[in-house]
C-alpha positions as CSV (number, residue, x, y, z in Angstrom):
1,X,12.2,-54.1,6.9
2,X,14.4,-55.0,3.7
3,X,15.4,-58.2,4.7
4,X,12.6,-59.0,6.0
5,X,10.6,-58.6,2.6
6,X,13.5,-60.1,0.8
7,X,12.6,-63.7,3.3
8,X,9.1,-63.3,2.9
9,X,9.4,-63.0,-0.7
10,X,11.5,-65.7,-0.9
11,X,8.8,-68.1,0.4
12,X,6.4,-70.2,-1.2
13,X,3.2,-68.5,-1.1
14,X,1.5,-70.6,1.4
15,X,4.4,-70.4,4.0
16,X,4.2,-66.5,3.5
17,X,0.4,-65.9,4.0
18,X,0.8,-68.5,7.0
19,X,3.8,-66.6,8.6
20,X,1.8,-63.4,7.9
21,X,-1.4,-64.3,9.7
22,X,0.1,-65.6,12.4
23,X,2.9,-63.0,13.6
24,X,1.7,-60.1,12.0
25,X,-2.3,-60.0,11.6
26,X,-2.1,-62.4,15.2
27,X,-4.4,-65.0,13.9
28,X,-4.5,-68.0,16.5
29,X,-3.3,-71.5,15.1
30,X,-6.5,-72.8,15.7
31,X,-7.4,-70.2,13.1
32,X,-5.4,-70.5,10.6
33,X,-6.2,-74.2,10.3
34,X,-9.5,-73.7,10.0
35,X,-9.0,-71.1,7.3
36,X,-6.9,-73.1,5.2
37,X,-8.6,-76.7,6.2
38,X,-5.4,-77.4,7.6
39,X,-3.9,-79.3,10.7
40,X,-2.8,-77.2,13.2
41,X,0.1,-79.3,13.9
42,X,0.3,-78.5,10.1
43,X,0.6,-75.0,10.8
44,X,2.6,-75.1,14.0
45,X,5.3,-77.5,11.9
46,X,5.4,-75.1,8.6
47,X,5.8,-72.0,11.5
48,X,8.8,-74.0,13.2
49,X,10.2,-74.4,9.4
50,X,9.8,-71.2,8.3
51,X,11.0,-69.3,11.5
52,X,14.3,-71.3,11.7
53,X,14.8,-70.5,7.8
54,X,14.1,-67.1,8.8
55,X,17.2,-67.2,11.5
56,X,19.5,-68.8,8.6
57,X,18.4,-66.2,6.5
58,X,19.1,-63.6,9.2
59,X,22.6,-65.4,9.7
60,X,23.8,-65.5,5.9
61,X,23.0,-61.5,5.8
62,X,25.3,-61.6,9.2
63,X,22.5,-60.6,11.5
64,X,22.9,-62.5,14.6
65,X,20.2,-63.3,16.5
């Protein structure tokens, strides 16, 4: 749970909320878009982006994946 705050706390407030809503609150893409008045190949590209920071994050605290 520590790291995980430290990462999300890290982010950019956007990226946060966006990673939030979708893998903890389960809000569909389609969603999310619409909330923000987005794209959702918006959303789907800053979810890629954010998830793979997440695993270098993960990696630099030595937590393999």
């Amino acid at each position: 749970a520590d790291l995980l705050n430290r990462f999300l706390q890290s982010l950019p407030r956007e990226k946060r909320i966006l990673f939030l809503r979708r893998y903890w609150y389960c809000c569909s893409i389609q969603e999310i878009a619409s909330d923000f008045g987005i794209s959702e190949s918006k959303v789907k590209m800053t979810l890629l982006r954010t998830r793979r920071a997440f695993q270098q994050f993960l990696e630099k605290e030595e937590i393999g994946i």
